[in-house]
C-alpha positions as CSV (number, residue, x, y, z in Angstrom):
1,X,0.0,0.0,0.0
2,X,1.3,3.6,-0.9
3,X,2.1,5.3,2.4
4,X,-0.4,7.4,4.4
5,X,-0.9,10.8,2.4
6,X,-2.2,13.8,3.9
7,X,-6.2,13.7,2.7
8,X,-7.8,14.4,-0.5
9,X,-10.3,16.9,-0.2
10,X,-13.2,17.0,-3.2
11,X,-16.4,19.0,-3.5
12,X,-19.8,17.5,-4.9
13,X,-21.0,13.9,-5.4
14,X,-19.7,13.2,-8.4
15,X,-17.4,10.7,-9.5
16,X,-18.2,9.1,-6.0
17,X,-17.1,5.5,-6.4
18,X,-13.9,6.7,-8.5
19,X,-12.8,8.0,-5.4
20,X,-13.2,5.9,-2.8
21,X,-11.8,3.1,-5.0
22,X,-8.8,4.9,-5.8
23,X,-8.0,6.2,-2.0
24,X,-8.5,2.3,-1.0
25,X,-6.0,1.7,-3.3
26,X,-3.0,4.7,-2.7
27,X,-4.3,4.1,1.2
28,X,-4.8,8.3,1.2
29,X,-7.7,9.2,3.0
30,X,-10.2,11.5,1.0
31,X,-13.3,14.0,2.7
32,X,-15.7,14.9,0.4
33,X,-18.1,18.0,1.2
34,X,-21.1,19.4,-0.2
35,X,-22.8,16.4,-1.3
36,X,-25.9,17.4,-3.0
37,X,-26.1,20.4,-0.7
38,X,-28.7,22.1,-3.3
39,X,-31.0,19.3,-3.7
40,X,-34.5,19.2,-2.2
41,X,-33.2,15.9,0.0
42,X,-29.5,17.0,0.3
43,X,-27.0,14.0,0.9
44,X,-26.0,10.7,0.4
45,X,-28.1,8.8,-1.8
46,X,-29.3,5.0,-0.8
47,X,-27.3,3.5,-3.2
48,X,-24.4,5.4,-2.2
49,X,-25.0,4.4,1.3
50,X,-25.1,0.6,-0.3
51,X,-21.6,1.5,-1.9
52,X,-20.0,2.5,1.5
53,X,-21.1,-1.0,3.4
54,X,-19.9,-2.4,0.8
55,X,-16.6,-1.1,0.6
56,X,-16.5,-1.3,4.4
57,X,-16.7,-5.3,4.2
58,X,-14.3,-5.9,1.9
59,X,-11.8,-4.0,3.8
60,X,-10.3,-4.5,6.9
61,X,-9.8,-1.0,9.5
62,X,-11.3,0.9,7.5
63,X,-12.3,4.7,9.1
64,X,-16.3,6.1,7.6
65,X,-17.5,9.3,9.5
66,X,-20.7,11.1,7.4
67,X,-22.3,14.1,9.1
68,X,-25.9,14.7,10.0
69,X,-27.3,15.8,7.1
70,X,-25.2,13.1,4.9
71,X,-23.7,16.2,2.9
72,X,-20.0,15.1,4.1
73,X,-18.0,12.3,3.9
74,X,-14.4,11.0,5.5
75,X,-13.4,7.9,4.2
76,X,-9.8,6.5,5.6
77,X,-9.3,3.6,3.8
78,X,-8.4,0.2,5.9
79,X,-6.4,-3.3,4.3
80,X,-7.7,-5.1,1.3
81,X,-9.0,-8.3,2.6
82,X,-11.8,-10.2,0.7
83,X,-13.2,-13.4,1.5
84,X,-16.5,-14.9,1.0
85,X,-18.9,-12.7,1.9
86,X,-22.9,-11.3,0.3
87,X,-24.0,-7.8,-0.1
88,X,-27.8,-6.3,-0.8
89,X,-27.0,-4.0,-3.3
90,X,-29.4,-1.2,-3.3
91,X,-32.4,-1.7,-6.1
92,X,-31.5,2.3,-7.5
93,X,-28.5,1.3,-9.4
94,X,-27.7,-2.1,-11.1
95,X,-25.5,-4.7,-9.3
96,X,-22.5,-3.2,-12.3
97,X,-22.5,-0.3,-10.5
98,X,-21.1,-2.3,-7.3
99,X,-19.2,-4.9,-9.7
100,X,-17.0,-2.1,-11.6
101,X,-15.4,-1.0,-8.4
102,X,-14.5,-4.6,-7.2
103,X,-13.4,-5.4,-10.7
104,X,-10.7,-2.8,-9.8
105,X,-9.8,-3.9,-6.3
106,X,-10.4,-7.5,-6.7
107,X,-6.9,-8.9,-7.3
108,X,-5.2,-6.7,-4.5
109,X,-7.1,-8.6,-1.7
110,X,-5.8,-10.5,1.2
111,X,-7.8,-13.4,0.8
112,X,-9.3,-14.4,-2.7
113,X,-12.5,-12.9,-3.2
114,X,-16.1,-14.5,-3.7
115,X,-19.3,-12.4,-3.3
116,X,-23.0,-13.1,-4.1
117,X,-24.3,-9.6,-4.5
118,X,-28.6,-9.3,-5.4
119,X,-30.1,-6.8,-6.5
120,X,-31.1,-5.4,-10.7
121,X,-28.7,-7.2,-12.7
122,X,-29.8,-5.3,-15.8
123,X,-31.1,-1.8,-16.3
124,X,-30.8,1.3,-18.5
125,X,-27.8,3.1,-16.5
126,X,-25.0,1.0,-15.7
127,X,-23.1,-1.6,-17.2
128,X,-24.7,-4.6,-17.2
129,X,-23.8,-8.4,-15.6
130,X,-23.4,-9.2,-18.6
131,X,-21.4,-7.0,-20.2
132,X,-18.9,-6.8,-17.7
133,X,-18.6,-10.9,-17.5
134,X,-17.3,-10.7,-21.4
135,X,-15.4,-7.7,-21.2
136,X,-13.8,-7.0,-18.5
137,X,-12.5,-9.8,-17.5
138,X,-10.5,-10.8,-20.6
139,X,-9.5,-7.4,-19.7
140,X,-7.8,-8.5,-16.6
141,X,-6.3,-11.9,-17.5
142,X,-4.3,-9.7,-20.2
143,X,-2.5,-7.9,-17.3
144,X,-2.1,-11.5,-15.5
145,X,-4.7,-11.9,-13.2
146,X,-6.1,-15.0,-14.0
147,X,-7.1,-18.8,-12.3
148,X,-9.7,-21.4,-12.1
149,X,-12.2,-19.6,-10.2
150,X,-12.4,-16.2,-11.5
151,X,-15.8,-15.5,-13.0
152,X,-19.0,-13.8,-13.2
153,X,-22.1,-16.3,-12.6
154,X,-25.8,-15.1,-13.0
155,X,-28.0,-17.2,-10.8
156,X,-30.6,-14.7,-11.1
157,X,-31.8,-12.0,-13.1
158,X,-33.4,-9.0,-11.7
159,X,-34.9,-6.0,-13.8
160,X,-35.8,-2.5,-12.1
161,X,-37.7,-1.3,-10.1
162,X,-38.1,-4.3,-8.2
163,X,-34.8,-6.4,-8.8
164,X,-34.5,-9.4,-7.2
165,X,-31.5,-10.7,-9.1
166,X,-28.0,-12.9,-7.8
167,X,-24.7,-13.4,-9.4
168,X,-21.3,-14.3,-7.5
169,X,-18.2,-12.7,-9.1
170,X,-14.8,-14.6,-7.9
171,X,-11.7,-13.6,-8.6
172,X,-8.2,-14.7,-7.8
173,X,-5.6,-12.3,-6.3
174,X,-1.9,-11.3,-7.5
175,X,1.0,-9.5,-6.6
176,X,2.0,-7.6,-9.5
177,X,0.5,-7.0,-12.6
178,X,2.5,-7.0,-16.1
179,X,2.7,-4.3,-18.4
180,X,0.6,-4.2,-21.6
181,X,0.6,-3.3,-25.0
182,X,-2.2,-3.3,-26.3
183,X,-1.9,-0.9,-29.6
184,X,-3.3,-3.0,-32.8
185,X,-7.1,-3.4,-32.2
186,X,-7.5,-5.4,-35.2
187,X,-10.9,-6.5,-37.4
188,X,-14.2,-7.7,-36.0
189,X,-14.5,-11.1,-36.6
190,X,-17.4,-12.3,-34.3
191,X,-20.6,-11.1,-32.5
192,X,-22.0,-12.7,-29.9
193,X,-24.7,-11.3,-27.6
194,X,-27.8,-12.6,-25.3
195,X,-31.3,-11.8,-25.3
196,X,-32.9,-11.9,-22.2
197,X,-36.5,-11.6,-20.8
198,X,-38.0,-12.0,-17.6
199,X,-41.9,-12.6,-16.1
200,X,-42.7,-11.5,-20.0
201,X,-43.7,-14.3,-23.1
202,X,-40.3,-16.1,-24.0
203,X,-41.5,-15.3,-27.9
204,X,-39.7,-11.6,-27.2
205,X,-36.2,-13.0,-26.7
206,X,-36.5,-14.2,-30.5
207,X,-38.3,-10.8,-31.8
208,X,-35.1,-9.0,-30.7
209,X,-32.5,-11.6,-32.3
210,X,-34.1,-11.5,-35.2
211,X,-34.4,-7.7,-35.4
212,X,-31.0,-6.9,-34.2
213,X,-29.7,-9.8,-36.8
214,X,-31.5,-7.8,-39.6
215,X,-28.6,-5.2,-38.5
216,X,-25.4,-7.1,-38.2
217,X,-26.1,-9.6,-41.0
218,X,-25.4,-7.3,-43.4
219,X,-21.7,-6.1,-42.4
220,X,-20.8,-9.9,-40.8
221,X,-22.0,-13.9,-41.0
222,X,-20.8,-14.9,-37.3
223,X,-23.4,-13.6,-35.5
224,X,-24.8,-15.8,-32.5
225,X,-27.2,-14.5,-29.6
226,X,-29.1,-16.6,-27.8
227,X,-32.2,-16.0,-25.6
228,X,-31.7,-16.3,-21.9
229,X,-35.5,-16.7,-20.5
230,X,-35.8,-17.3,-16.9
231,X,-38.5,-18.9,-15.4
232,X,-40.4,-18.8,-11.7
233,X,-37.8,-17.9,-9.1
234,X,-35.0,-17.4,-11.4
235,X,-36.9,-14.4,-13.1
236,X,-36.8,-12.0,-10.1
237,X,-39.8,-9.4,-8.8
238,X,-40.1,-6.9,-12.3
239,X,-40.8,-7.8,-16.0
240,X,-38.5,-6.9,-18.6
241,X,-36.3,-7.7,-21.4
242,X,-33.0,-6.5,-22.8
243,X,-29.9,-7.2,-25.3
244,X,-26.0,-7.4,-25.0
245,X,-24.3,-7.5,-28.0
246,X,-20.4,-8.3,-27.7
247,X,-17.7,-7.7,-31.0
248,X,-14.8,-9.9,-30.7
249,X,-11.7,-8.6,-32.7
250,X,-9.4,-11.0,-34.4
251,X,-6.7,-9.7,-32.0
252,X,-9.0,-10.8,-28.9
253,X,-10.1,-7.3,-27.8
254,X,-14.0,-7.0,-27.1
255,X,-16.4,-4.5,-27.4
256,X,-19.6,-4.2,-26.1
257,X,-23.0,-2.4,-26.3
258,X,-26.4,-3.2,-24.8
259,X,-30.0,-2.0,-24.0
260,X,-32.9,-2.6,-21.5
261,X,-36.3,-2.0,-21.8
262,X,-38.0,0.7,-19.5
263,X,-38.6,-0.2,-15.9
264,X,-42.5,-1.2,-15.2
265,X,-44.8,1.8,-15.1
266,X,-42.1,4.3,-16.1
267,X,-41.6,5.6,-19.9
268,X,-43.2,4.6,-23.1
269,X,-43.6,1.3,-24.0
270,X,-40.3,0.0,-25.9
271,X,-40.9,-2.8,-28.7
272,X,-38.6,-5.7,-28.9
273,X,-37.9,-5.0,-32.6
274,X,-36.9,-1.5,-31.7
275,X,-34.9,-2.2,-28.9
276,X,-33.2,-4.6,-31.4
277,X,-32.2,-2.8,-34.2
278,X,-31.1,0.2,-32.2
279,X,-28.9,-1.9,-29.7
280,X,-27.3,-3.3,-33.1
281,X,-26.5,0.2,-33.9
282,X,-25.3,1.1,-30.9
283,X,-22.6,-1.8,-31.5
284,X,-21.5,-0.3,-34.7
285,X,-21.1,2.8,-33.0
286,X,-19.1,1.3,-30.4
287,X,-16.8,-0.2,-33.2
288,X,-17.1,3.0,-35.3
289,X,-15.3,4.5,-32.3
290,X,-12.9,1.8,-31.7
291,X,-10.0,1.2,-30.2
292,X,-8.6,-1.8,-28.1
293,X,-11.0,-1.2,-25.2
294,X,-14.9,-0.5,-25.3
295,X,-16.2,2.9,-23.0
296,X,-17.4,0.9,-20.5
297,X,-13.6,-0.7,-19.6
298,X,-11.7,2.9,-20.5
299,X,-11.1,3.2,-17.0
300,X,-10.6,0.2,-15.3
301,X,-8.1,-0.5,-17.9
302,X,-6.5,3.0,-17.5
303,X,-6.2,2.2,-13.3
304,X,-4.7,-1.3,-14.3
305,X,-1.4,0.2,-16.3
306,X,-1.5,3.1,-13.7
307,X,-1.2,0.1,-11.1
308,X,1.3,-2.4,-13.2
309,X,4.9,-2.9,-12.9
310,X,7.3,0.4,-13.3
311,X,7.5,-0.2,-16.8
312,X,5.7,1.0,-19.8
313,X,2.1,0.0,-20.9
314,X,0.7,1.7,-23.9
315,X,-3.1,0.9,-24.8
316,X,-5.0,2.2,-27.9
317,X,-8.5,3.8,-26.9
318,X,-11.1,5.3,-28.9
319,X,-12.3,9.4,-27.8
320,X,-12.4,9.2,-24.1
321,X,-15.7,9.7,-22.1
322,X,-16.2,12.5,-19.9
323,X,-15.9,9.6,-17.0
324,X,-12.8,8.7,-18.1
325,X,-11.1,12.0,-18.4
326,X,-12.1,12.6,-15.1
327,X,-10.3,9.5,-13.9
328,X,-7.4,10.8,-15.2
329,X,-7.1,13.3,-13.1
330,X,-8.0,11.3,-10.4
331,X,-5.4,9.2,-11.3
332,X,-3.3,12.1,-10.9
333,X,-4.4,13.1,-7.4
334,X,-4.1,10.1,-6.2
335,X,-1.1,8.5,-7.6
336,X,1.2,11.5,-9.5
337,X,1.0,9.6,-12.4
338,X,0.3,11.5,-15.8
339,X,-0.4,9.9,-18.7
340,X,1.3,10.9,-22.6
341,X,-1.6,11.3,-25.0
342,X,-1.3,11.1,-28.3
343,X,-3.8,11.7,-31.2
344,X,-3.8,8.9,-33.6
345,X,-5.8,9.3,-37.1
346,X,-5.3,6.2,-39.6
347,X,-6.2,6.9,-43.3
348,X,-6.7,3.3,-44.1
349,X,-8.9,2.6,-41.4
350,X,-12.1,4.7,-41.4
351,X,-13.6,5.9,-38.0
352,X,-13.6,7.9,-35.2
353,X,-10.3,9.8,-34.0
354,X,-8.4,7.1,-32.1
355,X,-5.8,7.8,-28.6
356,X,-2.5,6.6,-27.8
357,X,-2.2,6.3,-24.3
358,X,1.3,5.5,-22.5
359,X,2.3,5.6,-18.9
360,X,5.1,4.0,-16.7
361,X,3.6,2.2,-13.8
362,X,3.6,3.1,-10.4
363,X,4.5,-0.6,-9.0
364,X,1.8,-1.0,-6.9
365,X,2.0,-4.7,-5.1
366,X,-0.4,-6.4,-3.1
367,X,2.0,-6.3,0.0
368,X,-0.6,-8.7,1.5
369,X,0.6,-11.7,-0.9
370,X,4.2,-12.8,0.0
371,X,4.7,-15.0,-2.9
372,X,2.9,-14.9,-6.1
């Protein structure tokens, strides 16, 4: 762990989870202020709330004071530790709002972690279960962390407003991880993808394959989704139905794009054919923009070279996201690491203005893992 800095002071609540992840991680304690100070219910949101237990199991001595009114926050970070453990995750984000963050702190545990987290495994804000289970972690085994039982696994699936869904997400620890390169993104070569419904008729799962094949088919012939229907128990409390489409690159880079329909009771009706088409497009967007990382992983990856070995790790991104160029500077705050960006336009490849990231690790090791 990077010594005991003095603390990180930060106004606002965004970019909430970005920090407490990172001042787990550099051990520097952080005090955020003025959370929501203008709002009609001023504070810490529930899910927040959810995000601080959270964070407060898997660790080990770890310091929470919030005032009063929830508008302030100290957060000294304690030991990585892990384990088995289960956490409720609050039904106002998705459980990939919890799964991101320990996607980052995962390998740096004590002890190996498993969790069964419940809660929406799919809605319209954050990265879905699925998503993240064929995304990010090929993301991770490319900077080493790898072993039998590191996985995502949905037991259940759980759709907004009422949730009700279960995965457990295991993952093995390390004490270093490499460097990458990861500058050649390659051609598409496959799409995968799963259509999912839940307490609505099965026959929906096939409207949106066939619509969203109507897309792809024209541009590629290895296309497979298959419908995930889920029955009785397995269907948790809300109905619903959705698509993840995944593009697999013939260098083994993946990226990903995905859709839900509206929670119950809330927006228009969306129809499966619609939701179809337009998540297909939403994939060609997502390769239009390209790179060797989709925008869902830009920052996870960006915290895993920042973390790696003190040598050099270059990856290729497509534009950044706000999120992520906020991370940076993050990164910065919390590590003194700056990154060298570099514009990258290719004449032979049509598409969206590509970045050359390059950095030289910090060397962050798991101090709690004596041999690897």
């Amino acid at each position: 762990m990077a010594s005991q800095g003095h603390c990180l002071r930060f106004e606002g609540c965004n970019f909430f989870r970005q920090r407490l992840v990172l001042s787990t991680l550099s051990g520097r304690p952080v005090k955020i202020q003025g959370i929501r100070v203008k709002d009609e219910s001023p504070g810490i949101r529930d899910f927040e709330a959810s995000f601080i237990r959270l964070m407060d199991k898997i660790t080990n001595g770890t310091r929470i004071e919030i005032n009063e009114t929830g508008t302030s926050l100290y957060y000294q970070p304690g030991l990585l530790f892990g384990g088995t453990l289960e956490h409720d995750c609050n039904v106002q984000r998705s459980v990939g709002y919890y799964l991101e963050s320990l996607l980052c702190l995962a390998p740096f545990m004590k002890h190996p972690l498993r969790i069964t987290l419940r809660g929406v495994t799919n809605d319209q804000m954050d990265p879905s279960v699925d998503v993240l289970k064929a995304t990010a972690i090929p993301l991770l085994k490319k900077f080493g962390v790898d072993g039998e039982h590191f996985e995502i696994k949905i037991l259940k699936r759980g759709m907004p407003p009422g949730g009700g869904g279960e995965i457990i997400f295991s993952c093995p620890t390390r004490k270093v991880l490499r460097p990458v390169l990861l500058t050649d993104p390659g051609k598409i070569k496959r799409i995968r993808g799963v259509a999912y419904s839940v307490r609505v008729s099965p026959q929906i799962g096939n409207r949106i394959v066939e619509s969203a094949r109507s897309v792809l088919n024209r541009f590629l012939p290895d296309i497979y989704i298959h419908t995930d229907h889920l029955k009785g128990a397995n269907s948790g409390k809300s109905p619903g139905f959705g698509l993840s489409l995944v593009a697999e690159t013939t260098e083994g880079y993946f990226l990903s794009a995905e859709l839900a329909s509206n929670p119950q009771g809330q927006g228009s009706v969306v129809l499966p054919e619609d939701l179809g088409k337009n998540c297909a497009k939403l994939l060609l967007e997502e390769i239009y923009r390209g790179g060797c990382v989709d925008s869902v992983n830009q920052s996870l990856i960006l915290l895993l070279m920042t973390l790696g070995q003190q040598d050099v790790s270059k990856v290729l991104l497509g534009p950044l996201s706000p999120y992520t160029i906020e991370f940076l500077r993050h990164l910065r705050s919390f590590f003194q690491i700056m990154f060298k960006i570099e514009s990258k336009t290719y004449e032979e490849r049509k598409g969206a203005e590509k970045v050359l990231l390059t950095c030289v690790g910090v060397g962050f090791s798991n101090l709690s893992k004596t041999i690897k």
